[in-house]
Every structure is written in structure tokens, then in C-alpha cells.
C-alpha positions as a printed Julia matrix, in Angstrom:
145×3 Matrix{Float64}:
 21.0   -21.43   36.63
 17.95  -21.08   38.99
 15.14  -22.82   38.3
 13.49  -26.5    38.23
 15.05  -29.03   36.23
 12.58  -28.14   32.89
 13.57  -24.77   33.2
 17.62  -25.77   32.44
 16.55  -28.05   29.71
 17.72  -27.35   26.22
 14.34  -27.25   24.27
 12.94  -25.19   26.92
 15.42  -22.8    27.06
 15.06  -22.97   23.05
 11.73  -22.55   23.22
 11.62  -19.47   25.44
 14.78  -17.82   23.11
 12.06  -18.26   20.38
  9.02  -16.73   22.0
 11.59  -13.92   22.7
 12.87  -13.36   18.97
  8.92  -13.79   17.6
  7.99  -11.27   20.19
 10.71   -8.95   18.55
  9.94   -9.57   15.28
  6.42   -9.0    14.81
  7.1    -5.8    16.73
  9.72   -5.05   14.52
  7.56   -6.28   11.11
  4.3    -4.44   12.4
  6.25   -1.09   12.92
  7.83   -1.39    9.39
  4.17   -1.71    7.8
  5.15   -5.96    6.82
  5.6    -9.27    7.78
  8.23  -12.18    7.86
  6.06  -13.47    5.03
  6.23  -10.86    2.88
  9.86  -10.47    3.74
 11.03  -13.8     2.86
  8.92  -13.99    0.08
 10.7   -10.99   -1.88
 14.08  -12.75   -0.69
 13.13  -16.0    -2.16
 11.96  -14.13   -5.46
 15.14  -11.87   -5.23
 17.92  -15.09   -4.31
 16.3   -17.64   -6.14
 14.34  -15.9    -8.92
 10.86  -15.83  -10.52
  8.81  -19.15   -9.05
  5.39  -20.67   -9.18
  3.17  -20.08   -5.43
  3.39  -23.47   -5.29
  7.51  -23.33   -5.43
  7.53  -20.38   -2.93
  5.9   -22.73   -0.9
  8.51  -24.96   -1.06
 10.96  -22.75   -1.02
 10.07  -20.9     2.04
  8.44  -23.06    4.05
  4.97  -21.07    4.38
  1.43  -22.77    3.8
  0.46  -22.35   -0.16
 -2.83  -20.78    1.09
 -0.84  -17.83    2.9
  1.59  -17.72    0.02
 -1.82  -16.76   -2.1
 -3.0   -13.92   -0.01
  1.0   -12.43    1.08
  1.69  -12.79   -3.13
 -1.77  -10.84   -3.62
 -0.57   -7.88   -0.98
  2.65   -7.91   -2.65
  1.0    -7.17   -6.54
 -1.39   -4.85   -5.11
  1.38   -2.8    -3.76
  3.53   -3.15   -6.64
  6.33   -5.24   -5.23
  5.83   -8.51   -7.74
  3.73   -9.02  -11.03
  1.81  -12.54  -11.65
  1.47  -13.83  -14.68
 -0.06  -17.08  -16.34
  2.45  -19.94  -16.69
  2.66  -20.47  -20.34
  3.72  -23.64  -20.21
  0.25  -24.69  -17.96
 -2.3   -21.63  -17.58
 -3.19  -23.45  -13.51
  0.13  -21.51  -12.24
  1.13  -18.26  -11.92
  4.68  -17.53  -12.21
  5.75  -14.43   -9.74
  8.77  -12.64  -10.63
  9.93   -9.14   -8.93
  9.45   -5.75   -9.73
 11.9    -2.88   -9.15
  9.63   -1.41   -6.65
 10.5    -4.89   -4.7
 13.94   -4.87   -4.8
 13.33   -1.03   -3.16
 11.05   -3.04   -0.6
 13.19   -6.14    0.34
 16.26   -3.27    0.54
 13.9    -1.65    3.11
 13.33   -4.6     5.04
 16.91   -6.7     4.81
 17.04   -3.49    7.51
 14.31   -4.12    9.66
 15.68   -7.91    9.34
 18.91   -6.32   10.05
 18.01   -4.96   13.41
 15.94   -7.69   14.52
 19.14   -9.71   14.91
 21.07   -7.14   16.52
 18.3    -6.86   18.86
 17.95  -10.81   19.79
 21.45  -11.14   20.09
 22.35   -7.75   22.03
 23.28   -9.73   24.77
 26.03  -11.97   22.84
 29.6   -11.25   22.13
 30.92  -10.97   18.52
 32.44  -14.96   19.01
 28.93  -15.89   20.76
 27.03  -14.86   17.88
 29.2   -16.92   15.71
 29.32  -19.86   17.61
 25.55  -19.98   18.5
 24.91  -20.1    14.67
 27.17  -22.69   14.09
 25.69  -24.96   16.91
 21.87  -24.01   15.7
 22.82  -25.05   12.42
 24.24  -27.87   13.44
 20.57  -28.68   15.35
 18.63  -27.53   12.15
 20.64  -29.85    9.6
 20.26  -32.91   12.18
 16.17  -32.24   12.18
 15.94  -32.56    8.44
 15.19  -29.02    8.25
 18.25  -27.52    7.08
 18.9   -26.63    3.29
């Protein structure tokens, strides 16, 4: 492998296989009309069920404040309702709508090709082996499951 002796290190190699898959996937995201956010949003809500902003927070790993404004573009478009927690009127609970499932359907396909597109250059047995190592790496970090 050519290069100085930071360009055969690990994390940057890591780093530069990220900048690669973020390139693709906000191309991928803007051309679809959406975002990662919104996308794992409606697969939290859809895997995990109705939650409180706060909880899809915590559940996805996105700032509350941008869980706010991606949950508002996702009622105004009809893809989740928000309603008053009952049980303490400062939450809003956020379940999904049919029109989300429809949505999240669409985009499990631009999610879909977004993989096939990162790892186009892997074998069937590299694919499975490089998510077995990275998960390996996430689960040691402390931020794994």
C-alpha cells in the first residue's frame, strides 16, 4: 500500500471509507427528496414503536433539537402524527402513520443501494466479514447496541 505511514493506519483508512460512504449517502438521500434522519427516524418508529422525541433521541443517536425539526417535516408530510403524552402533557408521543410505512418502504431502497454502492468493490465473504470485524470495533467503543 503506497503511501506514508498515516496513510496505512487503520483510523485513517477508516476515516477516509467514511468520508466515502457520507459522500454517497447524502447524494443518495438528496436525490430521494430525504435524509438519514428522517430515514432512521421512521425505522426507529417502525422497529421499536411509538416513542417520546426525547426517546428517539436516545434511540437513534441524533441531537433532540434535530429530532424536533426532522419529527416536524415528517407530520407535515404525513409520515407520523404527534400527540400530547397523557400521562405528562411536556412530551409528545410520535407514532407512525400508514403513509410512513409507504415512506420508510421507499427509502429501506435508497438505504438498500447505498450499501451496494459502498461495498461494490467487496466480495459476497468480504462484505460479511467486514461487518463482523466493524462490529466487533463498534461494541468495543461502547457504541454498539
Amino acid at each position: 500500500m503506497p503511501g506514508s505511514r498515516i496513510d496505512r493506519a487503520p483510523t485513517w483508512l477508516l476515516s477516509r471509507a467514511h468520508a466515502r460512504a457520507q459522500a454517497i449517502r447524502v447524494e443518495a438521500f438528496a436525490a430521494a427528496g430525504s435524509s438519514g434522519y428522517l430515514s432512521r427516524l421512521l425505522a426507529s418508529l417502525a422497529d421499536q414503536g411509538v416513542a417520546s422525541q426525547a426517546e428517539l433521541s436516545r434511540r437513534t443517536g441524533i441531537d433532540a433539537s434535530d429530532v424536533v425539526a426532522a419529527v416536524n417535516e415528517l407530520a407535515s408530510r404525513g409520515f407520523v402524527t404527534r400527540q400530547r403524552d397523557p400521562q405528562d402533557a411536556r412530551r409528545n408521543i410520535v407514532a407512525l402513520t400508514a403513509s410512513g410505512r409507504k415512506e420508510l418502504a421507499r427509502l429501506d431502497a435508497v438505504v438498500a443501494d447505498i450499501q451496494d454502492r459502498f461495498l461494490a468493490p467487496l466480495s459476497e465473504s468480504e462484505r460479511r466479514t467486514l461487518l463482523r470485524i466493524l462490529g466487533k470495533l463498534t461494541l468495543r467503543s461502547g457504541l454498539g447496541a
